[in-house]
N, CA, C and O of each residue as an XYZ file, in Angstrom:
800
protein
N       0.844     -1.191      0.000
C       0.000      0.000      0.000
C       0.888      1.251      0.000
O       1.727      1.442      0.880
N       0.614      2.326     -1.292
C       1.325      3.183     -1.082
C       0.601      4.362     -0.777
O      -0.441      4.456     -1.425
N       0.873      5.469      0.161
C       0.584      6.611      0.476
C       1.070      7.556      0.846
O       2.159      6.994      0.969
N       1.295      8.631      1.186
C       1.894      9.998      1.810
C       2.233      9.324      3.316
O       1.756      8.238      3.649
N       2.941      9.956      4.004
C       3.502      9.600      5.164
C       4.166     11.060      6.034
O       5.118     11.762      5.695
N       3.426     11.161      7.036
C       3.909     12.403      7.417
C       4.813     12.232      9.054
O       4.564     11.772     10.169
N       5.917     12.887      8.385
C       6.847     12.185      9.811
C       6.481     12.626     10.671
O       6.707     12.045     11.733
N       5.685     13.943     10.682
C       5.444     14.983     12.235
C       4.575     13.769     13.073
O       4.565     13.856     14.301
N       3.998     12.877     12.557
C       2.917     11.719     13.614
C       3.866     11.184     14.288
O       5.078     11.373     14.187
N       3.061     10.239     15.259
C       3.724      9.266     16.157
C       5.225      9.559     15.717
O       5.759     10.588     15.302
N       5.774      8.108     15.992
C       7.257      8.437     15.784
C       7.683      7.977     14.445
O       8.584      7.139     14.457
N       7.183      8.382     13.177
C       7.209      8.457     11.948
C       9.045      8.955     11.488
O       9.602      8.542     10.471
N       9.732      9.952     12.573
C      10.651     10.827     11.848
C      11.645      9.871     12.629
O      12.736      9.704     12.084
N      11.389      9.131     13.998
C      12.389      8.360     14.512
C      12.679      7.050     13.709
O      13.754      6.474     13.883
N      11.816      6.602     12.899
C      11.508      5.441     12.499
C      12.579      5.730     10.533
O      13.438      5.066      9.955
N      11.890      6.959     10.221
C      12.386      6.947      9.107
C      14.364      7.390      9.344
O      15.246      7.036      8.561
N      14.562      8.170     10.553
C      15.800      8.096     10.177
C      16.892      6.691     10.837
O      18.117      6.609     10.923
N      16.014      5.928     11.136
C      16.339      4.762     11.565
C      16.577      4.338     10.159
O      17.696      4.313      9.648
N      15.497      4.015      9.572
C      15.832      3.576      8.026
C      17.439      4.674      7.027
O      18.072      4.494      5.987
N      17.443      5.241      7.619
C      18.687      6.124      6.931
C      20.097      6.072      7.291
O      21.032      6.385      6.555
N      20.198      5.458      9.032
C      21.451      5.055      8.735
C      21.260      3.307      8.131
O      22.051      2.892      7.285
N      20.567      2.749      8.468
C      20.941      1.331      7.519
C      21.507      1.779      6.262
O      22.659      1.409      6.037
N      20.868      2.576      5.311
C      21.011      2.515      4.081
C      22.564      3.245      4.131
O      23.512      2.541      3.783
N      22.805      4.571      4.538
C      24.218      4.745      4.796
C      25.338      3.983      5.129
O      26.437      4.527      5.029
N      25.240      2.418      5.639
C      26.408      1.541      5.539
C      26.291      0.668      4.739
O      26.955     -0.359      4.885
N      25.035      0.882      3.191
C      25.685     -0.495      2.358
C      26.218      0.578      1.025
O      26.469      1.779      1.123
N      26.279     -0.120      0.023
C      26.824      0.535     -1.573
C      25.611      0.770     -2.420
O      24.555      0.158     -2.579
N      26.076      1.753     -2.857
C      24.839      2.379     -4.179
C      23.746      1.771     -4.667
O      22.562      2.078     -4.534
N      24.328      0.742     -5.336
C      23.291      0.228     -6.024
C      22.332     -0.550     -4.918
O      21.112     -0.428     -5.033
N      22.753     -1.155     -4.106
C      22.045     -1.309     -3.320
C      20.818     -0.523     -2.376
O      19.724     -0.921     -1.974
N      21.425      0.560     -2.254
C      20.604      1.719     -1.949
C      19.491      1.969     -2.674
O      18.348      2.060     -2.225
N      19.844      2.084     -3.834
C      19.071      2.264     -5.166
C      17.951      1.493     -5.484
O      16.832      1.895     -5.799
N      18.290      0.533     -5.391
C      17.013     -0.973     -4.932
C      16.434     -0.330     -4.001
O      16.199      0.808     -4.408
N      16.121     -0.466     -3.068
C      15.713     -0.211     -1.628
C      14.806      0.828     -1.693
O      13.632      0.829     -1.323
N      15.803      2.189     -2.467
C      14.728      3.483     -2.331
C      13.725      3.356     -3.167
O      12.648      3.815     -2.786
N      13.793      2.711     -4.518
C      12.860      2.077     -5.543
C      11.622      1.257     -4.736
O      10.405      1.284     -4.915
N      12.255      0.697     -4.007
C      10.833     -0.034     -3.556
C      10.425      1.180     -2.236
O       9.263      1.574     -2.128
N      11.018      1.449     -1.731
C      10.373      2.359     -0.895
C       9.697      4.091     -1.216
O       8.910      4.886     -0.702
N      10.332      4.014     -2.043
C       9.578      5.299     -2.987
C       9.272      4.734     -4.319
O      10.076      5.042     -5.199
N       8.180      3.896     -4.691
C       7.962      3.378     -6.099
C       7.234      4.537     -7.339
O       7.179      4.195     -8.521
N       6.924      5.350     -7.061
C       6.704      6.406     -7.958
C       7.602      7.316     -8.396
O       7.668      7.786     -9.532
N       8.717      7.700     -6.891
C       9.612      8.367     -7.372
C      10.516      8.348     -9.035
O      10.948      7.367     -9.641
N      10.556      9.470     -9.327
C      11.806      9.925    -10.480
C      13.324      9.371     -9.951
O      14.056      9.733     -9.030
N      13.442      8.234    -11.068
C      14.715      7.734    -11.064
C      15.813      8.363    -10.921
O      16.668      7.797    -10.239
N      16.050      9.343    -11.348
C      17.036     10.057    -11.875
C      17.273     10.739    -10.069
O      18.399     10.961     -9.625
N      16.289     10.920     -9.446
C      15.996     11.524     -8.671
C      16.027     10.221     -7.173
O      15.685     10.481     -6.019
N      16.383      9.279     -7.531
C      16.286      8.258     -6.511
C      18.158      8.022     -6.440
O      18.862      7.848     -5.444
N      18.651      8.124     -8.275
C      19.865      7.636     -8.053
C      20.892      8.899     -7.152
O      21.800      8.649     -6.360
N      20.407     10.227     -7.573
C      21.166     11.133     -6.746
C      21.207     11.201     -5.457
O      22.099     11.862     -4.926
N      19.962     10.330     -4.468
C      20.095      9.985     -3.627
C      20.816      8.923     -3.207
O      21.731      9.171     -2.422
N      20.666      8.000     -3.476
C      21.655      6.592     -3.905
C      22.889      7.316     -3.070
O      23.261      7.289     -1.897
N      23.382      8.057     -4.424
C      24.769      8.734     -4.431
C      24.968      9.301     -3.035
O      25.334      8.509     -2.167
N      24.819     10.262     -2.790
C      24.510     10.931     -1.743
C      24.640     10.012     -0.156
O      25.683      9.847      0.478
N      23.794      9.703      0.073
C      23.620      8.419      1.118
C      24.995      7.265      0.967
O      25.591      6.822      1.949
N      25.217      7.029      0.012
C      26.673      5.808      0.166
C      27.497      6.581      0.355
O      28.090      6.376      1.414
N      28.085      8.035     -0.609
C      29.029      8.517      0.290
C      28.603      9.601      1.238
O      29.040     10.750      1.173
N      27.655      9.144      2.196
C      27.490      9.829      3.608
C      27.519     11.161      3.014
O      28.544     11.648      3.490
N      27.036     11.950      2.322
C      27.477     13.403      2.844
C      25.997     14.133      3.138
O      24.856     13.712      2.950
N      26.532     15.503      3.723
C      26.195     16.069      4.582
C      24.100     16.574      4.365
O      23.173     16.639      5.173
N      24.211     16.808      2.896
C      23.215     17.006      2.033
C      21.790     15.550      2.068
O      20.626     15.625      1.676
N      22.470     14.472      2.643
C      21.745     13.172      2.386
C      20.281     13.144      3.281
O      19.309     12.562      2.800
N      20.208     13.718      4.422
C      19.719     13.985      5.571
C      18.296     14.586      5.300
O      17.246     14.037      5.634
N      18.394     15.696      4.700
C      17.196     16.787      4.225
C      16.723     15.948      2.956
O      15.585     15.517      2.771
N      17.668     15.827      2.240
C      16.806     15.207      0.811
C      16.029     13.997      0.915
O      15.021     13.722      0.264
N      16.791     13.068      2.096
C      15.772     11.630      1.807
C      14.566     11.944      2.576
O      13.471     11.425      2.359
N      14.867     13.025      3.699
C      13.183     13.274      4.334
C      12.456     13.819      3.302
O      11.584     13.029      2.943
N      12.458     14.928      2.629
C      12.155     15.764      1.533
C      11.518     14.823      0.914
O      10.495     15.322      0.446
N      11.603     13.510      0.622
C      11.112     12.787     -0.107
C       9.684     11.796      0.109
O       8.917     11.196     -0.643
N       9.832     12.036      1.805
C       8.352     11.479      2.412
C       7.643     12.676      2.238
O       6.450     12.424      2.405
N       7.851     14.070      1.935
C       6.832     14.765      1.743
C       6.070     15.356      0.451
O       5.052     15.981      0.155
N       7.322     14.702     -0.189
C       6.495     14.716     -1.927
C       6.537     13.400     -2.783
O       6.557     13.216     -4.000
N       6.542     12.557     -1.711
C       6.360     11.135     -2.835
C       5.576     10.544     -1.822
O       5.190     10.840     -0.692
N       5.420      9.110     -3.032
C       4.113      8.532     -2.094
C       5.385      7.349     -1.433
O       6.577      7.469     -1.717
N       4.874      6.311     -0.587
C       5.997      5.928      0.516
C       4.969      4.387      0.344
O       3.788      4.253      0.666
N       5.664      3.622     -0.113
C       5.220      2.116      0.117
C       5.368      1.173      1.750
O       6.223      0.308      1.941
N       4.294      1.618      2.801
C       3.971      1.449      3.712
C       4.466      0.329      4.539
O       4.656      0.301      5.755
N       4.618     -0.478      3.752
C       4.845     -2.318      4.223
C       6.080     -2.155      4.016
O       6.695     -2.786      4.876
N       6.803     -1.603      3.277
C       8.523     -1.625      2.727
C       8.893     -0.676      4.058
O       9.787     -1.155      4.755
N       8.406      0.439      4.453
C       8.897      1.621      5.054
C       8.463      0.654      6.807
O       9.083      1.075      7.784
N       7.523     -0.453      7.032
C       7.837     -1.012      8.066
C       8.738     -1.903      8.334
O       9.274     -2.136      9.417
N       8.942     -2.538      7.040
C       9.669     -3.796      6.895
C      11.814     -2.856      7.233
O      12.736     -3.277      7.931
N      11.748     -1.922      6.580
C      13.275     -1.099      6.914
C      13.330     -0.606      7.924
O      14.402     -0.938      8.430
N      12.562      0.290      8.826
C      12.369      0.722     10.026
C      12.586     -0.435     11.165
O      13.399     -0.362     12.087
N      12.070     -1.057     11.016
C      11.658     -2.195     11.825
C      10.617     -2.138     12.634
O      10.620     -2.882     13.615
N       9.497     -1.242     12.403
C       9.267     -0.835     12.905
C       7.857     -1.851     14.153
O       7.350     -1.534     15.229
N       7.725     -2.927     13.367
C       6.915     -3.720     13.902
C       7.625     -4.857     14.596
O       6.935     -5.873     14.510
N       8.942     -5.094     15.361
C      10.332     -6.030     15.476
C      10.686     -5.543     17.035
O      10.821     -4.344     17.282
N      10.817     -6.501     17.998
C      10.586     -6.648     19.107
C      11.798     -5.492     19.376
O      12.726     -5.578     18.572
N      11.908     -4.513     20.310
C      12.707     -3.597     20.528
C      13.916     -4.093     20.829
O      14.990     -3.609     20.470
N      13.702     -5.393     21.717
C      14.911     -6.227     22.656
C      15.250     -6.513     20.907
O      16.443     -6.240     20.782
N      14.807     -6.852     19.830
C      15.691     -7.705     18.673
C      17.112     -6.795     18.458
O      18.326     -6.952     18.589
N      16.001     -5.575     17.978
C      17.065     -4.320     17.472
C      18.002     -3.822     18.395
O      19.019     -3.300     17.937
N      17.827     -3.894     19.749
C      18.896     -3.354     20.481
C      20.611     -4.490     20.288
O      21.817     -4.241     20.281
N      19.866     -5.568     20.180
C      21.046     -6.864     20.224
C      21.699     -7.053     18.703
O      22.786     -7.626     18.630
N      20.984     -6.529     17.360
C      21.273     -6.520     16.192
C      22.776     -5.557     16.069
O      23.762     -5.717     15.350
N      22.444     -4.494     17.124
C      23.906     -3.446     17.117
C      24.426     -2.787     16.055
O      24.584     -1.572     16.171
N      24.679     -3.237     15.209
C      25.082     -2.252     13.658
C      24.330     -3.317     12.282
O      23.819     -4.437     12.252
N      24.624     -2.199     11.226
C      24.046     -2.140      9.906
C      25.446     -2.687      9.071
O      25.414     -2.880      7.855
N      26.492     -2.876      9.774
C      27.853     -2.970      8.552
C      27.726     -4.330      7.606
O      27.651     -5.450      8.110
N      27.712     -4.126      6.360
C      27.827     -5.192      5.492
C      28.150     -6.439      5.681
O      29.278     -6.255      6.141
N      28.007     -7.624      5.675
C      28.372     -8.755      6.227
C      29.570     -9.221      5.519
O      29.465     -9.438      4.312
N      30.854     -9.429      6.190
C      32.222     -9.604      5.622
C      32.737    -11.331      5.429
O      32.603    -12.090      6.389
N      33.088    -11.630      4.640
C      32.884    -13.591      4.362
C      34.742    -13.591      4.295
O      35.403    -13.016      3.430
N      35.137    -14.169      5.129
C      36.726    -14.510      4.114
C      36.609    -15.554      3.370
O      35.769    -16.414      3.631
N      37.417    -15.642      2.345
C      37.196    -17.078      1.330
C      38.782    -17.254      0.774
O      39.509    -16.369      0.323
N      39.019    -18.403      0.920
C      40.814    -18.577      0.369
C      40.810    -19.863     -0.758
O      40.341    -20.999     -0.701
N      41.451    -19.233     -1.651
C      41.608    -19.744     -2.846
C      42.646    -20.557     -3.275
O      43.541    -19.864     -2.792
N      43.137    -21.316     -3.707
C      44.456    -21.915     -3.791
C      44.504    -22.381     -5.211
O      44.032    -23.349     -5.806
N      45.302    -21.267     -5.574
C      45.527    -21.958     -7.353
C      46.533    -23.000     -7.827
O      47.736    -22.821     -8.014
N      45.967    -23.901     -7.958
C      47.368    -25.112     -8.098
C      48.195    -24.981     -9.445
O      49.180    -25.691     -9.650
N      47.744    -24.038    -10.351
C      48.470    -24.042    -11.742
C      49.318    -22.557    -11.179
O      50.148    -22.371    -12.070
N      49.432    -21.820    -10.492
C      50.188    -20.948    -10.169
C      51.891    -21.564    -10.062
O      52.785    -20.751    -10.298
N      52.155    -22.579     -9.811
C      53.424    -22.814    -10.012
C      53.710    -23.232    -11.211
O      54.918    -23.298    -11.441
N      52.969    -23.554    -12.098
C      52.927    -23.936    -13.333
C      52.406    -22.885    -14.723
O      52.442    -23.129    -15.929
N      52.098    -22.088    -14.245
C      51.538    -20.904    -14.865
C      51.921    -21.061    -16.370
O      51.117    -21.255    -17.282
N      53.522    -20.923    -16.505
C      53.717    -21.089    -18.465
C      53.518    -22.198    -18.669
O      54.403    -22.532    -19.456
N      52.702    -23.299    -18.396
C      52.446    -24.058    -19.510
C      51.028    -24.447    -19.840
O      50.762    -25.324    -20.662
N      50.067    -23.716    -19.122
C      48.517    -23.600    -19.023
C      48.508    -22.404    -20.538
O      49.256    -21.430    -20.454
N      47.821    -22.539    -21.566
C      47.734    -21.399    -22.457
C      46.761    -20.652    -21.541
O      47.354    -20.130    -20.597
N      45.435    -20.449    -21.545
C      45.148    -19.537    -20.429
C      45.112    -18.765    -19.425
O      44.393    -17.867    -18.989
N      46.339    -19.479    -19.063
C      47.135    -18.601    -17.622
C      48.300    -17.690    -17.578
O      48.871    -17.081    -16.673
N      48.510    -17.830    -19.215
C      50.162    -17.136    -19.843
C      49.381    -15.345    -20.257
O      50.135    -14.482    -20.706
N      48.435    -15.146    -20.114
C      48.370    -14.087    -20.223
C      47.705    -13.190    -19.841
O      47.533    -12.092    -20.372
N      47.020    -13.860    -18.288
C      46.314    -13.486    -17.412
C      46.935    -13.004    -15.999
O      47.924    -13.658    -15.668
N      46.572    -12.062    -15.171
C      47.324    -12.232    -13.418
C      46.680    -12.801    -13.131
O      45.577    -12.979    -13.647
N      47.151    -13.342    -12.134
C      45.820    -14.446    -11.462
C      44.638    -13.642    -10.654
O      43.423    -13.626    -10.849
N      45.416    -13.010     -9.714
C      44.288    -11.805     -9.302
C      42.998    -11.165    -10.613
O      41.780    -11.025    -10.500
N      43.384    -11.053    -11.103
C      41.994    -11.114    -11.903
C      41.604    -12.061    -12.683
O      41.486    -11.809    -13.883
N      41.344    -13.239    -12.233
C      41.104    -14.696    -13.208
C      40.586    -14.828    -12.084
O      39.365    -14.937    -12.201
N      41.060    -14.887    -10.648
C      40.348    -15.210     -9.413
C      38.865    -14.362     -9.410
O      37.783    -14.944     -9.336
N      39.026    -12.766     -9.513
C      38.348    -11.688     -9.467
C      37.001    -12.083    -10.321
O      35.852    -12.167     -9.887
N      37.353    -12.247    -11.325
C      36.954    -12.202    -12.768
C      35.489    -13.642    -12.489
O      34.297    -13.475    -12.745
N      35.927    -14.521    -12.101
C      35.371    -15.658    -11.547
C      34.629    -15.545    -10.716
O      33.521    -16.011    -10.983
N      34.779    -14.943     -9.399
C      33.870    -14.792     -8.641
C      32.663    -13.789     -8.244
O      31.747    -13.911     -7.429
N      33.042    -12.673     -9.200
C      32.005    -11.723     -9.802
C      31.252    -11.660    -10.771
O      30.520    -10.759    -11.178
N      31.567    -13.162    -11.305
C      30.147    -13.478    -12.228
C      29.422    -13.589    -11.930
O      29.137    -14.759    -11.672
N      28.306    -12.450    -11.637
C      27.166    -12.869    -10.793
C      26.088    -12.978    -11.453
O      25.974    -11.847    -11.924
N      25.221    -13.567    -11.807
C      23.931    -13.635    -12.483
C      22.511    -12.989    -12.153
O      21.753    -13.678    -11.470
N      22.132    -11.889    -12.521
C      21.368    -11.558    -11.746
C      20.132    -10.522    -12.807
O      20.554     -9.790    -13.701
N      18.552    -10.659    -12.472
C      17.795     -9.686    -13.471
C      17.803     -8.287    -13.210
O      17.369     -7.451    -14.003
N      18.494     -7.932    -11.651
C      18.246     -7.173    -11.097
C      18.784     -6.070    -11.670
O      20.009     -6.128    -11.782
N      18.070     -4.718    -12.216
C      18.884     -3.605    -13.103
C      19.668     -3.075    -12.276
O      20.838     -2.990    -12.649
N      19.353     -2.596    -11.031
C      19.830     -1.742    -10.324
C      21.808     -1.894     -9.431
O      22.787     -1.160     -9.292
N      21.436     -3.189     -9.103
C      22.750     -4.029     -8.799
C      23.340     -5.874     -9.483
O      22.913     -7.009     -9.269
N      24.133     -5.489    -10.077
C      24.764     -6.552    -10.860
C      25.566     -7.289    -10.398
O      25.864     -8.381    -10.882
N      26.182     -6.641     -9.074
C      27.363     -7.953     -8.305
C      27.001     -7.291     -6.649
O      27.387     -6.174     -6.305
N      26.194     -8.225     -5.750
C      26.050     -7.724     -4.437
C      27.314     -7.406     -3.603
O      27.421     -6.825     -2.523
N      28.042     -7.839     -4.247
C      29.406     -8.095     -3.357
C      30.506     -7.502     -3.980
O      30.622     -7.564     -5.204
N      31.659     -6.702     -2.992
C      32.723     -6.110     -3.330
C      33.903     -7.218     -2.893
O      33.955     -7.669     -1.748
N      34.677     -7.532     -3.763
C      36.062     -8.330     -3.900
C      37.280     -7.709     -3.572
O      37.816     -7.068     -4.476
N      37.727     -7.749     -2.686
C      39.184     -7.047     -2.189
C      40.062     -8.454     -2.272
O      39.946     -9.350     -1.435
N      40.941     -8.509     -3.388
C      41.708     -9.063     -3.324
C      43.219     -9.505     -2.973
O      43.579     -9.422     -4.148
N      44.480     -9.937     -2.257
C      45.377     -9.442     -1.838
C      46.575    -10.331     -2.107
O      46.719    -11.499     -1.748
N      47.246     -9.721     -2.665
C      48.337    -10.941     -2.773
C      48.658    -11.724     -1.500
O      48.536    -11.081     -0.457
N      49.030    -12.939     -1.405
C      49.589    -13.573     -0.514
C      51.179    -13.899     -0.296
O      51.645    -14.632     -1.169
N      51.716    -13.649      0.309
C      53.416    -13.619      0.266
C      53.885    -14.998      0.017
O      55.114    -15.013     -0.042
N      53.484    -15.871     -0.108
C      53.933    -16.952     -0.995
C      53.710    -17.166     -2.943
O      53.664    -18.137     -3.698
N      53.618    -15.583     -3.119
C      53.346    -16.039     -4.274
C      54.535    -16.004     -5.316
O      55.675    -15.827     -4.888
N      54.322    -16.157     -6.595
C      55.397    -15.890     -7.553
C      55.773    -14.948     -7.546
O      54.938    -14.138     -7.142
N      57.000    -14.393     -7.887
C      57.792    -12.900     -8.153
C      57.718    -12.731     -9.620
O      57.230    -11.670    -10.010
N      58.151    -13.665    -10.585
C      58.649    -13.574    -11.712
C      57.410    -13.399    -12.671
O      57.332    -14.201    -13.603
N      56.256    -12.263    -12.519
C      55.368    -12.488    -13.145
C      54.963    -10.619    -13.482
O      54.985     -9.943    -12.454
N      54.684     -9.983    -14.555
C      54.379     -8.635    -14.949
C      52.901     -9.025    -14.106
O      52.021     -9.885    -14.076
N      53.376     -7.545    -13.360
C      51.928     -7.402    -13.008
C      50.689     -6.495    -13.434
O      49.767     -6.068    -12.739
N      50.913     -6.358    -14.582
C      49.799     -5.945    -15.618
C      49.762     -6.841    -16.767
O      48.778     -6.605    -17.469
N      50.349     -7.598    -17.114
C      50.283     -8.436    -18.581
C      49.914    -10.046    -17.832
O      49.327    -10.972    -18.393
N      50.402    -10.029    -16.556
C      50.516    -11.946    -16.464
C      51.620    -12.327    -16.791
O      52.059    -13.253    -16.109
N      52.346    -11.901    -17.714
C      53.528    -13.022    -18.489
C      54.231    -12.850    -17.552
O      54.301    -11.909    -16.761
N      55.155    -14.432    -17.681
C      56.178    -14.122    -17.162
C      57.806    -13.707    -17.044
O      58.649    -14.328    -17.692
N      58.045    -12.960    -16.445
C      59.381    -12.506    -16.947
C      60.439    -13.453    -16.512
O      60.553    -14.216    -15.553
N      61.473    -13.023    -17.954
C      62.565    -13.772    -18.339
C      63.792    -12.697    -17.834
O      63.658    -11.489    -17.642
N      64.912    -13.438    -17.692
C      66.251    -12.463    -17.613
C      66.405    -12.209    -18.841
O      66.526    -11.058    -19.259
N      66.417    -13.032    -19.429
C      67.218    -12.784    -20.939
C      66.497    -11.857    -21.727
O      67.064    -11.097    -22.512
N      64.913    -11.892    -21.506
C      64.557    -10.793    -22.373
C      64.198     -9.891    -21.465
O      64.594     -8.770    -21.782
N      63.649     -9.922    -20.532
C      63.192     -9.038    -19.651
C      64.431     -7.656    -18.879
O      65.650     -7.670    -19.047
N      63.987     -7.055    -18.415
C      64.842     -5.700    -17.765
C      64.388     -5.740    -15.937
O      63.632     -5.075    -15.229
N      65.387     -6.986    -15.702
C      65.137     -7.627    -14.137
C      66.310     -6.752    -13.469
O      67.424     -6.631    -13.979
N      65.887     -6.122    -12.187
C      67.226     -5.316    -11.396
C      66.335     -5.799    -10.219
O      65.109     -5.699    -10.262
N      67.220     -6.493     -8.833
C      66.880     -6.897     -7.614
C      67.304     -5.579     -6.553
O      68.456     -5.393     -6.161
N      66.700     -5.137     -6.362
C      67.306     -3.361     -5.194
C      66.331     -3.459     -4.149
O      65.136     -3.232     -4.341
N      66.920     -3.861     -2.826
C      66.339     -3.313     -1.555
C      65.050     -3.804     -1.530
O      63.996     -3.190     -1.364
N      65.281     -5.163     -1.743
C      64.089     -6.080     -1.390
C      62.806     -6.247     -2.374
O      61.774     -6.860     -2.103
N      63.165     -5.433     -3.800
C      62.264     -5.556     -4.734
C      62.444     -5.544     -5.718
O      63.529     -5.006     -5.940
N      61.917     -5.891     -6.649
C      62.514     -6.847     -7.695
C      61.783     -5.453     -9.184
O      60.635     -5.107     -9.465
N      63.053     -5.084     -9.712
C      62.610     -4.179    -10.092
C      62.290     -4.882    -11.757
O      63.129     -5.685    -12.164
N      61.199     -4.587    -12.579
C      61.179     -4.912    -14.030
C      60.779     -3.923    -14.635
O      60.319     -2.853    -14.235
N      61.122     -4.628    -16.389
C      60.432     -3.455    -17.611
C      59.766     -4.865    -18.346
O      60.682     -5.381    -18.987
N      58.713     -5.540    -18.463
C      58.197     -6.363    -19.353
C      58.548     -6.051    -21.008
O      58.363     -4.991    -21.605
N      58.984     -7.035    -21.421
C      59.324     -6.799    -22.880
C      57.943     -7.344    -23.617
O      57.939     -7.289    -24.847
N      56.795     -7.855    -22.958
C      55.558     -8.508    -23.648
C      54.643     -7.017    -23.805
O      54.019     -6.805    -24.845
N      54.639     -6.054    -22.697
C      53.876     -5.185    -22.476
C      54.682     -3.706    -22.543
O      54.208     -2.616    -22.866
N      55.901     -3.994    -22.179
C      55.945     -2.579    -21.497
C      55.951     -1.884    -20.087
O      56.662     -0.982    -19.643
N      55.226     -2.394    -19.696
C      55.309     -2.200    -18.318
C      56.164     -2.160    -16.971
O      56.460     -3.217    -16.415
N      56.487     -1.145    -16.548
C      57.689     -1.027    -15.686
C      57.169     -0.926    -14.201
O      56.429      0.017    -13.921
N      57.399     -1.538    -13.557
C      56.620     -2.079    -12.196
C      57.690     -3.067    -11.339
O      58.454     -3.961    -11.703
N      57.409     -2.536    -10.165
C      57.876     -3.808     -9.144
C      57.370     -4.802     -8.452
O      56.158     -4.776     -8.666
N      57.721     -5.978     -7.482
C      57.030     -6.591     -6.578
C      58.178     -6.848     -5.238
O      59.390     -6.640     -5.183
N      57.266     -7.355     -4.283
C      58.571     -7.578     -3.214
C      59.164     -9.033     -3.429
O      58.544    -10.050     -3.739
N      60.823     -8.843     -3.132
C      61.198     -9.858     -3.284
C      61.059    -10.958     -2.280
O      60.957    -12.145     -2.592
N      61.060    -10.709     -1.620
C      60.471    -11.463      0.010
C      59.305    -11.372      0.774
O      59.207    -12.000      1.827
């Protein structure tokens, strides 16, 4: 059911800025979903500048998303369902924060020691073959295409001898290898690329 919603009632303005920091600790597009269903008439264009606004916190986010219970209509069941507003008080006090839910996941590439003799792997980093893989996400949803952000990190057991923009791997003989102060300095002769890694 959608209708006007006026925060001055009951506790309408406690409830809605309850709903405002949730949305302030996830990412855009996500936001973007959310305000869509909670403002379903709203002007897109006009939902994503909020979006914007609200993920990076600034100062402006505050006035505009209220601004918006007073000229749009407010999908009632969505605006209880984010509030919480019907959810045992004891739940929400013990829930404690809104921060994104963080997963570690460890990968172990067994062709990484073998890298030149996989054709597929000769011209890839692995960091993005890993990346690349696990952000295939399938989804109808317009608004967000991958729920999840990938921070990936090298691990100190990994290879040295590898451009880290092309994948290939470097050679002495053709490559422009100098070892200085613990890092392994190159010029890739496949790419170009002049870059270091640590040697240890």
């Amino acid at each position: 059911m959608s209708d006007n919603l006026d925060l001055n009632i009951d506790n309408n303005k406690e409830l809605a800025r309850r709903i405002m920091v949730r949305l302030t600790e996830q990412s855009e597009p996500e936001i973007m979903h959310t305000l869509s269903k909670l403002f379903p008439k709203a002007p897109a264009m006009r939902l994503r500048s909020m979006a914007e606004d609200l993920g990076q916190k600034r100062i402006t986010a505050e006035n505009e998303f209220f601004d918006q219970f007073e000229s749009n209509f407010v999908d009632k069941s969505i605006f209880n369902i984010l509030s919480s507003a019907e959810t045992d008080p004891s739940l929400l006090l013990s829930r404690g924060q809104y921060d994104p839910t963080k997963f570690i996941l460890t990968i172990t590439c067994n062709r990484t020691p073998f890298k030149e003799l996989f054709e597929e792997c000769k011209t890839v980093i692995c960091e993005d073959c890993i990346e690349k893989r696990i952000t295939d996400f399938q989804t109808t949803n317009e608004y967000s295409k991958r729920p999840w952000q990938v921070k990936l990190d090298k691990v100190e057991g990994r290879r040295l001898n590898l451009c880290k923009n092309c994948g290939q791997m470097l050679n002495p003989r053709r490559d422009d290898i100098n070892l200085q102060n613990e890092r392994l300095l190159y010029t890739c002769s496949y790419c170009g690329h002049k870059g270091w890694t640590k040697a240890k």
